[in-house]
Backbone bond lengths (Angstrom), bond angles and torsions (degrees), N, CA, C in turn:
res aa  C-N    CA-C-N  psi(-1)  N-CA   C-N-CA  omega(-1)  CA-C   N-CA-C  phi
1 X - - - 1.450 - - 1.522 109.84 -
2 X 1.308 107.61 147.43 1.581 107.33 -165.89 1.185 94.08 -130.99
3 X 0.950 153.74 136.44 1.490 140.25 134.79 1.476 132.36 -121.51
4 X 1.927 110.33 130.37 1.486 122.01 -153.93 1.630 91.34 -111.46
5 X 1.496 110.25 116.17 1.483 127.83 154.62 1.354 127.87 -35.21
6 X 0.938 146.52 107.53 1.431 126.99 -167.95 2.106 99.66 -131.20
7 X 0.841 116.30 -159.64 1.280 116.33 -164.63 1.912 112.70 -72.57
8 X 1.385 97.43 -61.71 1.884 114.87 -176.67 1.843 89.50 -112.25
9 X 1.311 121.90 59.56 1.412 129.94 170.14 1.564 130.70 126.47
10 X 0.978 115.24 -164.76 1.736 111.29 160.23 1.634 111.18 -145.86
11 X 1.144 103.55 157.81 1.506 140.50 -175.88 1.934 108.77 -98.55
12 X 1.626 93.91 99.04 1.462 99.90 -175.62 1.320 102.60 -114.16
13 X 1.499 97.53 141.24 1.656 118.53 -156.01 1.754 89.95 -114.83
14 X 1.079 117.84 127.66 1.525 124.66 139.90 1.428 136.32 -99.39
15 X 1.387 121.30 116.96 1.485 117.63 174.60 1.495 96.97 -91.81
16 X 1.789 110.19 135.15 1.124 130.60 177.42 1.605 114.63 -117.45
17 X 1.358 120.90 110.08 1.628 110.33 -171.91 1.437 91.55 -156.52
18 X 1.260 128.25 -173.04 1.643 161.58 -152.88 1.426 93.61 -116.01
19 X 1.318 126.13 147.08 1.571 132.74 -149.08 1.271 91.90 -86.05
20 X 1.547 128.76 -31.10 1.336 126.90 -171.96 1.517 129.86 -78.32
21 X 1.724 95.11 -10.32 1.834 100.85 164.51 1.377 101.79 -115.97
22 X 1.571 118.62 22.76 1.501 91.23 143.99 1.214 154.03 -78.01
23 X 1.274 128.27 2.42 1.133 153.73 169.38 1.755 101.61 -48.86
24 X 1.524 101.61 -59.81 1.729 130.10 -171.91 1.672 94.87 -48.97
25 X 1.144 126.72 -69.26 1.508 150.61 -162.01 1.251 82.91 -77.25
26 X 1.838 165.95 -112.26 1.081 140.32 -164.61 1.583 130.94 -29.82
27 X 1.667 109.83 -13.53 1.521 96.76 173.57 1.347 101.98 -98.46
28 X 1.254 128.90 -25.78 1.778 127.63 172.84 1.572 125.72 -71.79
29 X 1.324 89.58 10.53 1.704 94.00 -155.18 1.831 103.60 -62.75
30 X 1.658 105.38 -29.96 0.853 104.10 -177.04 2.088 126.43 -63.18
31 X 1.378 96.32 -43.89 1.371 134.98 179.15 2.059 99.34 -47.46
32 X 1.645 103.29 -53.91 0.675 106.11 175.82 1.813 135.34 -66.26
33 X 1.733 114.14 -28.15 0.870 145.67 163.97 1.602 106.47 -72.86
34 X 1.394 152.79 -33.92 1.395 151.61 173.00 1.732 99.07 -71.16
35 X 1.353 118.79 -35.64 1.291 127.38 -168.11 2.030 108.83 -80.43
36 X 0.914 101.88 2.43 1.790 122.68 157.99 1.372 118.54 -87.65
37 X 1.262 106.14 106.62 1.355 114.87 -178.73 1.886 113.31 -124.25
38 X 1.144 138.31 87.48 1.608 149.14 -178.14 1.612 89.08 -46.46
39 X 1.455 128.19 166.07 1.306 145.50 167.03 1.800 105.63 -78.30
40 X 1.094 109.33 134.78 1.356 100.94 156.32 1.709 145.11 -27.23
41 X 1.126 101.94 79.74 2.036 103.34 172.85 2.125 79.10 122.65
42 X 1.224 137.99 21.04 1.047 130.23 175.52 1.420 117.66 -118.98
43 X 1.225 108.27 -14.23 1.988 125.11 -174.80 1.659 88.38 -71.12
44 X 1.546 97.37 162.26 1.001 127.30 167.97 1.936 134.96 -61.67
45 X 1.387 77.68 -29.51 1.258 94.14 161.16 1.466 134.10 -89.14
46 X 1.407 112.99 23.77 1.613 130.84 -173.70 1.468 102.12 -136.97
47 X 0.780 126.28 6.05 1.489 136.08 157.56 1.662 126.29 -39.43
48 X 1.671 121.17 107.42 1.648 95.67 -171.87 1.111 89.29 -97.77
49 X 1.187 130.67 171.13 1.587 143.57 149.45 1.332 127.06 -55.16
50 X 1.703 109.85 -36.62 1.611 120.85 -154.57 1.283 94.53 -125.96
51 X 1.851 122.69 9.18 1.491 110.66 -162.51 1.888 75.88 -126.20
52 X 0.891 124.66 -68.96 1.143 156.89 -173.58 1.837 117.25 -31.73
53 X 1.438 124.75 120.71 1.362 107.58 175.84 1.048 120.12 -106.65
54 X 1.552 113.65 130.63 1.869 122.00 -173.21 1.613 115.06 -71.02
55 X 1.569 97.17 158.49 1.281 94.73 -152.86 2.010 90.04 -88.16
56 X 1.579 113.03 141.32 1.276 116.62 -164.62 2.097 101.28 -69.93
57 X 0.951 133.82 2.26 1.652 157.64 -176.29 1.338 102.09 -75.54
58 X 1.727 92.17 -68.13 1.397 98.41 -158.04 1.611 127.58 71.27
59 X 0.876 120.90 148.26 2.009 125.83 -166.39 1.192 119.96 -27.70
60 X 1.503 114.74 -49.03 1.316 149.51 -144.81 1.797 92.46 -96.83
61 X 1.091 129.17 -67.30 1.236 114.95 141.96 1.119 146.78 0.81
62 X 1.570 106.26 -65.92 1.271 137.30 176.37 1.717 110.82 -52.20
63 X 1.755 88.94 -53.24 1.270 71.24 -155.94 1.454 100.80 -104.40
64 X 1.318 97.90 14.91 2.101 91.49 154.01 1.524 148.62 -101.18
65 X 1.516 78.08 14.04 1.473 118.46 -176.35 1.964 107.87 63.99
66 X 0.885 116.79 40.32 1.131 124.68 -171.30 2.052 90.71 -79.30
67 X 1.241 105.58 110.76 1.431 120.33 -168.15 1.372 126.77 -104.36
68 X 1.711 92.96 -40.11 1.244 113.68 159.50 1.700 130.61 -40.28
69 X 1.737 93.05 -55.06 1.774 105.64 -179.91 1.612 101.35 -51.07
70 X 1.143 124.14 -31.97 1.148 131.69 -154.49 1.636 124.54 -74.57
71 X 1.849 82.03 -58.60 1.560 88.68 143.28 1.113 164.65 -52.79
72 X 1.258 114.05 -38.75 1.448 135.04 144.12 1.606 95.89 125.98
73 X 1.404 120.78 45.69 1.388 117.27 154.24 1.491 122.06 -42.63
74 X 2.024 101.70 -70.77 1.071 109.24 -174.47 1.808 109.77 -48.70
75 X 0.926 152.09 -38.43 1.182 168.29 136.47 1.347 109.33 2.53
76 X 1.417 99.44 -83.66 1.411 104.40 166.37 1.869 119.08 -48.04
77 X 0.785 120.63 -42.87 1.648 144.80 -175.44 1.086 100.32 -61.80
78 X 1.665 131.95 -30.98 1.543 119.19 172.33 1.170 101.73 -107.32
79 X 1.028 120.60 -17.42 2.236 99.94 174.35 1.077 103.43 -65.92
80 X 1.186 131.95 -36.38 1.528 134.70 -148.70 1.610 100.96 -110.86
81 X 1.712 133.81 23.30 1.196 130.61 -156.96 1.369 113.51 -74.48
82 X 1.811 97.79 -31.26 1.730 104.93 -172.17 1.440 118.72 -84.54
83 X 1.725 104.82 -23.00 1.675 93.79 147.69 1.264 147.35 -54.25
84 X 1.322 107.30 -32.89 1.265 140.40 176.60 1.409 137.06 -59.57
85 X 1.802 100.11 -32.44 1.401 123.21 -177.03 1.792 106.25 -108.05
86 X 1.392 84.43 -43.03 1.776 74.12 155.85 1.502 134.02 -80.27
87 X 0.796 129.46 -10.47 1.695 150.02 160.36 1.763 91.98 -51.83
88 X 1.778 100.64 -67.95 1.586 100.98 -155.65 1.573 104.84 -64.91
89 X 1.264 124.00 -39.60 1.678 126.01 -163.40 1.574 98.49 -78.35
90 X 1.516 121.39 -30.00 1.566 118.75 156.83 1.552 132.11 -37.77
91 X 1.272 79.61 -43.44 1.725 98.62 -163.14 1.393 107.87 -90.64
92 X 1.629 114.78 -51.34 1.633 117.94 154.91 1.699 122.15 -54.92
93 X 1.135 128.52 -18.58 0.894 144.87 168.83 2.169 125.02 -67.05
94 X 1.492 89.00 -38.59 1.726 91.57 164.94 1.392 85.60 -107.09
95 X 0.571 151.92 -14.60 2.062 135.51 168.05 1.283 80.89 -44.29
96 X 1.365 118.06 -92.75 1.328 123.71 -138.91 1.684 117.60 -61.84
97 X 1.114 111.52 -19.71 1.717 128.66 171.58 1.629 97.85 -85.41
98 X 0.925 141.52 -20.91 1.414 125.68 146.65 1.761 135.02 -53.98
99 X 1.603 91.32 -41.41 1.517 95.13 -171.38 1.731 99.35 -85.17
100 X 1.284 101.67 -43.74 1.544 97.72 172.31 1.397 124.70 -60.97
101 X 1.036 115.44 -1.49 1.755 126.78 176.76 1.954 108.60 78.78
102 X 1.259 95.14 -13.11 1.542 86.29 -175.43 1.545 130.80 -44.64
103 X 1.296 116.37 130.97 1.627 88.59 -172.64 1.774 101.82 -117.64
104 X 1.669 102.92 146.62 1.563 92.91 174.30 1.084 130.40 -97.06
105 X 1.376 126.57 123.24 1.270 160.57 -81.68 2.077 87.04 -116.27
106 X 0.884 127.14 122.19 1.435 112.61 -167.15 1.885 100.26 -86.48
107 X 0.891 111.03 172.62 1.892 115.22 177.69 1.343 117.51 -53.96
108 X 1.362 139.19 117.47 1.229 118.23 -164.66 1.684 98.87 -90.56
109 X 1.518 107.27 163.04 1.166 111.87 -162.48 1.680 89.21 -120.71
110 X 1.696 99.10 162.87 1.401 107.84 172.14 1.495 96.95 -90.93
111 X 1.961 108.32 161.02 1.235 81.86 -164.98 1.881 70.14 -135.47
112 X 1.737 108.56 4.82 2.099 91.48 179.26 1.586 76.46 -112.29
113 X 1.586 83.58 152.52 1.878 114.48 -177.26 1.955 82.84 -77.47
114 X 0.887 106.67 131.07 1.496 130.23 156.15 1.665 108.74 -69.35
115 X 1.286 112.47 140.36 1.399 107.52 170.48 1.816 117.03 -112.09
């Protein structure tokens, strides 16, 4: 995996081969990397600071392939938080009434006919 920075993102390259021409693909790597060319006003080096929008990742991100952030899991993961927490305290919730033996108690019913 390669990945080239470019202005509003980067351009990730994979070389795919058989373990035995990797050797070939580590000595071109460079060749292959000069052979990247961004469009004009899109390189990395045209980047403003104060014009320009940062990437929400950040480098570190970048370069841990963290893909997810990118996508917008976390995103999704907070609109949807209060489903989420009620789901979990549900679910932890008969966990724990299992191990404790508690049992829940079903509706009690009348059992004399009222007149």
């Amino acid at each position: 995996n390669i990945r080239i920075l470019g202005r509003k993102g980067y351009l990730q390259l994979n070389a795919i081969s058989d373990i035995t021409t990797l050797p070939v693909v580590e000595n071109d790597i460079d060749l292959i990397l000069a052979s990247v060319d961004f469009n004009s006003g899109n390189k990395y080096a045209d980047f403003t600071p104060g014009i320009d929008k940062v990437a929400a990742i950040g480098i570190g991100g970048l370069i841990a392939g963290k893909v997810l952030a990118k996508a917008g899991f976390f995103v999704v993961l907070l609109k949807f938080w209060k489903i989420f927490a009620i789901g979990f305290v549900a679910f932890f919730g008969r966990i724990k009434n299992f191990f404790l033996g508690r049992k829940i108690k079903p509706a009690e019913t009348s059992t004399e006919d009222e007149v």
